[in-house]
C-alpha positions in Angstrom: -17.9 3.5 -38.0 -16.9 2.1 -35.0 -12.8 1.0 -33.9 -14.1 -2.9 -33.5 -15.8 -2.6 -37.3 -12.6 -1.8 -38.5 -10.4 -4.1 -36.3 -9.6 -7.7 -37.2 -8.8 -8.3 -33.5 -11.4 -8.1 -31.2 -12.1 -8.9 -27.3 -15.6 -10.3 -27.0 -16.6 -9.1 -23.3 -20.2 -10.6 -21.8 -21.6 -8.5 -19.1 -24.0 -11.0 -18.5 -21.4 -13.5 -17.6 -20.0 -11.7 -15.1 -23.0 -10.5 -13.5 -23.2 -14.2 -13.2 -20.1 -15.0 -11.9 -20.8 -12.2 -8.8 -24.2 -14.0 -8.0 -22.4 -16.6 -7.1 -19.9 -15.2 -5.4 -22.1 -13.7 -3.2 -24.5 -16.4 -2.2 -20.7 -18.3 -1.4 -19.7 -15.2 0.6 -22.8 -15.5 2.6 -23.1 -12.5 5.2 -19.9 -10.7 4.2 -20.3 -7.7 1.6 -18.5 -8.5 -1.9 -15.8 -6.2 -3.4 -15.0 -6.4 -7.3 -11.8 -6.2 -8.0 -11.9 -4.0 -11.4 -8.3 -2.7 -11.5 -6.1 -3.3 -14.8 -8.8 -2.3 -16.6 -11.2 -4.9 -15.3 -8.5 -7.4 -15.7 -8.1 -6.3 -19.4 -12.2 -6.7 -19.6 -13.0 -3.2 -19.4 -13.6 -1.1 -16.0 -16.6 0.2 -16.7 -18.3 -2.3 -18.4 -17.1 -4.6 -15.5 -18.3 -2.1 -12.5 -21.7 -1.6 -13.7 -22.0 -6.0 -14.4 -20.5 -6.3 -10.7 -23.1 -3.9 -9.5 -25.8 -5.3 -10.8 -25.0 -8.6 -9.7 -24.7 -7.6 -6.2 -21.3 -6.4 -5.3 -21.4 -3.8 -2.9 -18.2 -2.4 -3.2 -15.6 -1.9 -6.3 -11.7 -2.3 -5.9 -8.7 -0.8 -7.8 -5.3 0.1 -7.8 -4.2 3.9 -9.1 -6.3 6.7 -8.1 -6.6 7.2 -12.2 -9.1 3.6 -11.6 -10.7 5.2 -8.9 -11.6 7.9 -11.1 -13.1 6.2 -13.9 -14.7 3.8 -11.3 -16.4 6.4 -9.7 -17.9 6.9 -12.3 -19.6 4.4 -13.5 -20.9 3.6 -10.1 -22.7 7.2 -10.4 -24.3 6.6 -13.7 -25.8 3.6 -12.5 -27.3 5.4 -9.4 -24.5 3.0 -7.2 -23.3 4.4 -3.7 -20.7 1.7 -3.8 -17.6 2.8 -2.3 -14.4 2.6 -4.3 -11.5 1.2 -2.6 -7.4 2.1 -3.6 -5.8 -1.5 -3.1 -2.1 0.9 -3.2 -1.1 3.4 -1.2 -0.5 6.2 -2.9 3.1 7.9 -3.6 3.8 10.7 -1.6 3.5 13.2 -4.4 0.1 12.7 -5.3 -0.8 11.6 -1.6 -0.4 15.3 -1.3 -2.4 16.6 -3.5 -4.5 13.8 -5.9 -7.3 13.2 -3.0 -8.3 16.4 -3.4 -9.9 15.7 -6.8 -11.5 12.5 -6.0 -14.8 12.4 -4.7 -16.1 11.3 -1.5 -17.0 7.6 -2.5 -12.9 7.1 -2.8 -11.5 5.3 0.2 -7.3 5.6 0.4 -5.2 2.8 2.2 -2.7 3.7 4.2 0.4 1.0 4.6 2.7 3.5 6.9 3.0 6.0 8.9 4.2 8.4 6.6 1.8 7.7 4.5 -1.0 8.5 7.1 0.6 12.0 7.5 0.9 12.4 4.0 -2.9 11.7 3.2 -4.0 13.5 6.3 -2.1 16.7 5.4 -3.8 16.4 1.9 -6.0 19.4 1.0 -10.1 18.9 0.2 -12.4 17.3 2.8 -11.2 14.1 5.4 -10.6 11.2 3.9 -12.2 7.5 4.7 -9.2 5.3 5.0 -8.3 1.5 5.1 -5.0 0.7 7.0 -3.2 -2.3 5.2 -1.9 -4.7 7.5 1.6 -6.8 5.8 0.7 -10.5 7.5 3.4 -12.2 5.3 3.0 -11.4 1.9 5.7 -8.9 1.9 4.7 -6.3 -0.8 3.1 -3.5 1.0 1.4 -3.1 4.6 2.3 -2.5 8.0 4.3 -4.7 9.4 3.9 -5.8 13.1 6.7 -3.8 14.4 5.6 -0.8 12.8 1.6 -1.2 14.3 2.2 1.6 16.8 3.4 4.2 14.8 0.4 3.8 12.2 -1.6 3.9 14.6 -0.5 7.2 16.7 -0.2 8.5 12.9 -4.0 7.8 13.0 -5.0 8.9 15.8 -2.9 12.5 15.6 -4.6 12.7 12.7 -8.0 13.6 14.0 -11.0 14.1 12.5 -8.8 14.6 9.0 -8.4 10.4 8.6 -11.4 8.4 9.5 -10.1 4.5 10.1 -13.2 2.3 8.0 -11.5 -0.5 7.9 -8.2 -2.7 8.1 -7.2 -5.5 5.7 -4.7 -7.8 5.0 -3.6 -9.6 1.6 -3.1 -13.5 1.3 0.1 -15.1 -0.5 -0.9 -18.9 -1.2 -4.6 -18.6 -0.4 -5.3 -20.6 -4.2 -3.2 -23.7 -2.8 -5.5 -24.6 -0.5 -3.2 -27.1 1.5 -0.8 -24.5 2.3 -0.7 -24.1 6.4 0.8 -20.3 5.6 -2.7 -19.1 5.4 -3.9 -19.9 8.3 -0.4 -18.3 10.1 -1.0 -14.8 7.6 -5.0 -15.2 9.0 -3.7 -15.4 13.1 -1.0 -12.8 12.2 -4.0 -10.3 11.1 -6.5 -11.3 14.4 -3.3 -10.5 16.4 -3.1 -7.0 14.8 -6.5 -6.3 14.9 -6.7 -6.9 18.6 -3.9 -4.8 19.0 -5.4 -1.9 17.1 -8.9 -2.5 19.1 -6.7 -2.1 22.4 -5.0 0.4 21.2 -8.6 2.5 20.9 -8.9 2.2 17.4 -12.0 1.2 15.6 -11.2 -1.6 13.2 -14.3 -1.2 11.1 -14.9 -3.1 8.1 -12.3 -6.4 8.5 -11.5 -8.0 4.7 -8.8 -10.7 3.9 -10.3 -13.2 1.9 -9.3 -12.5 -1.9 -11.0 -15.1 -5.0 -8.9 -18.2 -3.5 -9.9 -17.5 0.1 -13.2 -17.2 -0.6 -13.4 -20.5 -2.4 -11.0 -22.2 -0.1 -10.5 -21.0 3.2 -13.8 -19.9 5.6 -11.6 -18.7 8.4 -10.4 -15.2 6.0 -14.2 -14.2 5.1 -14.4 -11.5 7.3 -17.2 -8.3 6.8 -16.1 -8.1 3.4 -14.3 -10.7 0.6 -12.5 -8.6 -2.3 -13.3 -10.8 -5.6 -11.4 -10.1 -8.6 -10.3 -12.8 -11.2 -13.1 -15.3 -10.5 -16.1 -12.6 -11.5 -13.9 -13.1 -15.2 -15.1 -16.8 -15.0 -11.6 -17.9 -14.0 -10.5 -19.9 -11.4 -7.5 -18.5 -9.3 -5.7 -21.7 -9.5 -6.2 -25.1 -11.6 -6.7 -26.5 -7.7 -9.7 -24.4 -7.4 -11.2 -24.9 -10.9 -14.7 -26.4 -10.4 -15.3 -25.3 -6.7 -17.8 -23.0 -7.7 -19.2 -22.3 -11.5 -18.1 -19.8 -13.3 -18.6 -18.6 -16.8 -15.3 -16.9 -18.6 -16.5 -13.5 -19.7 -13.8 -12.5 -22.6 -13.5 -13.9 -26.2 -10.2 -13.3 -28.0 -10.4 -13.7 -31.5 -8.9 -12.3 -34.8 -9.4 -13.1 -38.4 -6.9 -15.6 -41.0 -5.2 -13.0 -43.6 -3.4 -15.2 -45.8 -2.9 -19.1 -46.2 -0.1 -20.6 -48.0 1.8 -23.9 -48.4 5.1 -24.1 -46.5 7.2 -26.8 -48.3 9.6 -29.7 -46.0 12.7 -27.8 -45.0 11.5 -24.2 -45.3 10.9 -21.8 -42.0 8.6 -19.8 -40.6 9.4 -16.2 -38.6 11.7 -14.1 -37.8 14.9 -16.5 -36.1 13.7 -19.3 -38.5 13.0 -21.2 -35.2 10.5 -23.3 -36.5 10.5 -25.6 -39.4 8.2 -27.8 -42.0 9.0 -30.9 -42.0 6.4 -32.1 -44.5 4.3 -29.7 -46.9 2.2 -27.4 -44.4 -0.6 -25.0 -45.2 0.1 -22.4 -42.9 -2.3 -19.1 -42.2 -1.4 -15.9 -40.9 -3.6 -14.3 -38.0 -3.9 -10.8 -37.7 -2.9 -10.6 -34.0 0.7 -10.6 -32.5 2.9 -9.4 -29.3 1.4 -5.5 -29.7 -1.8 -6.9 -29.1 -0.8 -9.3 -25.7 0.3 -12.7 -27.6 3.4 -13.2 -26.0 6.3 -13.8 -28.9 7.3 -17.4 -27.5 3.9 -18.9 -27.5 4.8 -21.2 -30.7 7.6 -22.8 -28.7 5.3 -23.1 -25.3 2.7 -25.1 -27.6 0.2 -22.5 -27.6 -2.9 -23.2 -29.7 -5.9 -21.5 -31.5 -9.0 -22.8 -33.1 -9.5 -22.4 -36.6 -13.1 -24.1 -38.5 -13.7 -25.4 -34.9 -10.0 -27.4 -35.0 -6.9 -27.0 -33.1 -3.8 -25.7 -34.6 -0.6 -24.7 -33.3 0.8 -21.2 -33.2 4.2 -22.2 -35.4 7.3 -19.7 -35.3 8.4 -16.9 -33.5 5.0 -14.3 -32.6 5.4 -11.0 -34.7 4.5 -7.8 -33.6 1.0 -7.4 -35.6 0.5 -11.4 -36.9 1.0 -14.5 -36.0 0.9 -17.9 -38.0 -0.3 -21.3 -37.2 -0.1 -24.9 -39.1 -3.4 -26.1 -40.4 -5.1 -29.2 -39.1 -5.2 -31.8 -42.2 -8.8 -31.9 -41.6 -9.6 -28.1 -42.8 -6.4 -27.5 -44.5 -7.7 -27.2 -47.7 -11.0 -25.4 -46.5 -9.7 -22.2 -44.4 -9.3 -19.3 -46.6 -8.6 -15.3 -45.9 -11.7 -14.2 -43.7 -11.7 -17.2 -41.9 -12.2 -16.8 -37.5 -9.7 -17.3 -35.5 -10.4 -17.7 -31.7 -7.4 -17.6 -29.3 -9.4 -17.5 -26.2 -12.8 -18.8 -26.1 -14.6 -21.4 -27.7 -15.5 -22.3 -31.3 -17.8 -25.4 -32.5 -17.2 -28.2 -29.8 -14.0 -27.2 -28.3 -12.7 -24.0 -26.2 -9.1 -23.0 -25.0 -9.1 -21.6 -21.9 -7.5 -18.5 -20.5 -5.9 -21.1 -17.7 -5.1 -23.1 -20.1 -2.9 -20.4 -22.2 -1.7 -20.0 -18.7 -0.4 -23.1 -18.5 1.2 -23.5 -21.6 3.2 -20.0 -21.5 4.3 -21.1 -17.8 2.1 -18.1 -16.2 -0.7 -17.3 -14.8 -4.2 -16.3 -16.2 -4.1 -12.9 -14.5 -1.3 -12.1 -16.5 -2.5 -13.4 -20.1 -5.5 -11.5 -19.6 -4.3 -7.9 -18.5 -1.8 -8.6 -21.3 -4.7 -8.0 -24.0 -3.5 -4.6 -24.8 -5.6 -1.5 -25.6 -5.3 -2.0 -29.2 -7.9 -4.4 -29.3 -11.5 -2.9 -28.8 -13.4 -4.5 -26.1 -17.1 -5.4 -27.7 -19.6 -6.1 -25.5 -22.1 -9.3 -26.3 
């Protein structure tokens, strides 16, 4: 018997969907390559599942973060006959710098953000290493920073035939407000570095910027390759990009009712009694709650779920395993123990939105997605 069987919380993933979602992203990108992003576990969609759907729709390359991703990535490219290379978004920490690229194989391409890190990786045992250099154009997280562009460099070059430069990248801050002038500085800041590294004799190889928002929004960063990640979910990166392109969301979150009762005026609900009836309620209890990636405030934020193809709030504080939510008049009397309950998705003629969840929490969708923890199987549809 499988985990989902005997789960009443279940992610509903749709290959199809994003297989989809890359089509289009490719015909948008045009000439450059397309790079999944698959880190996070797919965006809490599942790796694998999401590598092989990326593949087939045309991606050319697959992106994570931990050489642990790259691993699992690997493989999934080789059992579906892929040669797609696997790029680490992170450069690695020194300890397993020095010794973790040993073990991955040769598809695996390392980024390198420093000098250090350059002689780190290069004095790495195993076989030389293909290696993207990670330039920091204003987004102030990881990279090279102007002033440093030298050193990497000489780190490169003393590195021999040990390092082989494929490419150099950059990472944009505001690229999903698509107003925002600081894109275009981050995009001259990265032409001036790469012209410094072409004078300096290094090959800059494969060029990439552009992330989801950039492709959608901003021609100038589609360079030879555009690194996609939360639009192949079927989510826009930003509620100022929603509609640009069509996408179809690729995850169902939904869970089951396992108890309904009547909550009379003046009684509570939850832990901190933060939430009361102020009229008889029929209130059911959900089989989902913060273990699972509901985040405990989302009754106060005005989150919602659809029971019998209705809206219903999410009422009192969210529990570690369940969840409970006020009845619409309309089915109150109907919904009994069994019943569906979809918290992301859609159900008769309505759908709530991974954005929208977003929205209400004060977040973004990136972050109520990879929140859906491991404890919920991942069924593919």
């Amino acid at each position: 018997m499988s985990a989902a069987s005997l789960s009443a919380r279940i992610a509903r993933v749709r290959p199809a969907a994003i297989e989809a979602n890359v089509r289009r992203l490719a015909d948008r990108a045009g000439d450059a390559s397309l790079c999944a992003v698959v880190k996070a576990d797919g965006y809490g969609h599942g790796a694998v599942t999401v590598a092989r759907a990326a593949l087939a729709g045309g991606a050319s390359w697959l992106a994570v973060a931990t050489i642990t991703e790259a691993l699992a990535v690997a493989g999934a490219a080789e059992s579906v006959g892929s040669d797609a290379p696997v790029l680490i978004l992170a450069e690695a920490a020194p300890g397993l710098a020095a010794r973790a690229p040993n073990e991955c194989p040769s598809r695996v391409r390392f980024t390198v953000a420093s000098a250090a890190g350059a002689r780190t990786l290069a004095a790495a045992p195993g076989p030389a290493h293909a290696v993207h250099l990670k330039v920091d154009t204003g987004m102030h997280r990881m990279g090279t920073l102007p002033a440093e562009l030298d050193s990497v460099a000489e780190a490169l070059r003393a590195a021999g035939d040990r390092l082989r430069l494929e490419g150099v990248w950059t990472h944009l801050a505001v690229a999903d407000a698509p107003d925002d002038p600081f894109t275009a500085k981050q995009m001259d800041r990265f032409d001036e570095a790469l012209a410094r590294l072409r004078r300096s004799g290094l090959p800059t190889g494969v060029v990439h910027a552009a992330n989801s928002a950039g492709l959608l929004a901003h021609p100038n960063a589609r360079r030879d390759l555009v690194r996609v990640g939360i639009s192949i979910y079927g989510v826009p990166p930003s509620p100022a990009l929603a509609g640009v392109i069509d996408l179809e969301p690729a995850l169902e979150l939904v869970s089951r009712v396992t108890a309904v009762r009547t909550v009379a005026p003046g009684e509570s609900v939850s832990y901190g009694r933060h939430w009361w009836a102020y009229e008889p309620t029929r209130v059911a209890t959900v089989a989902i709650g913060y273990a699972d990636g509901i985040r405990r405030d989302s009754g106060s934020a005005g989150v919602e779920v659809l029971v019998r193809g209705h809206r219903c709030p999410i009422v009192g504080a969210v529990t570690m395993d369940q969840l409970m939510v006020a009845l619409h008049p309309a089915i109150a009397g109907e919904v009994t123990t069994g019943d569906e309950v979809v918290l992301i998705g859609r159900q008769g003629s309505d759908e709530i939105t991974a954005a929208e969840v977003a929205q209400r929490l004060g977040t973004i969708a990136y972050e109520v997605l990879t929140a859906i923890s491991a404890r919920v199987p991942r069924v593919q549809v």
